[in-house]
C-alpha positions, 0 to 999 in steps of 0.5 A: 132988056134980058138980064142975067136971072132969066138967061140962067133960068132958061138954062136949067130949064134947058138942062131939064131942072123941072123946077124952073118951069114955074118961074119960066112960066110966070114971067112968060105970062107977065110978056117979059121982054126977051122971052117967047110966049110959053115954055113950049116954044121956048125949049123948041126954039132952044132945041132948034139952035143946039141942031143946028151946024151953024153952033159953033162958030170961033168965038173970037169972031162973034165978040168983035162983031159984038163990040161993033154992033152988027152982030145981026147984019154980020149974021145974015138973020136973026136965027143965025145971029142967036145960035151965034150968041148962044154959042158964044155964052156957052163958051163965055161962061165956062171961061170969064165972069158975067162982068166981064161980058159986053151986055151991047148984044145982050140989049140988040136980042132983046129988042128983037121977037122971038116969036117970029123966028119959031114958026 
């Protein structure tokens, strides 16, 4: 399960704080769930979503699809049903508190690879 430590962490890394690279690395090299296999791809991937037109959607929709557990179904694919979340916790964090979140969808990522949408 991807939890709130390692979601923070690909934050900053996302907002260029270098010194998260160290810990991104290790837990890529330990094959943590939810994580793809480098850096690298994951800051690829990460840009690849934040270009995408799909970005925002209404938050509202993307929580009651969450609620229902067919956020990937309801997306088409993986790749949307990502950019989909990543909108959502973008507008989440800046909004409510992490324990207020259903963490249902957060579990549905990750059993999902990453990997597999990069390439």
């Amino acid at each position: 399960m991807v939890d709130l430590d390692r979601l923070s962490i690909i934050q900053q890394a996302e907002e260029g704080d270098s010194s998260v690279c160290f810990k991104l690395n290790y837990f890529f090299s330990k094959g943590a769930e939810g994580f793809p296999s480098n850096y690298k791809m994951a800051t690829y991937y990460i840009d690849k979503l934040k270009n995408s037109s799909d970005y925002k959607i209404p938050l509202i929709r993307f929580m009651t699809l969450c609620q229902e557990g067919d956020c990937e179904r309801a997306f088409s694919n993986y790749d949307k049903a990502i950019i989909a979340y990543t909108a959502a916790l973008d507008t989440m964090v800046s909004h409510l508190s992490f324990k207020e979140w259903d963490f249902k969808f957060l579990q549905q990522l990750s059993e999902l690879s990453w990997m597999n949408n990069c390439s």
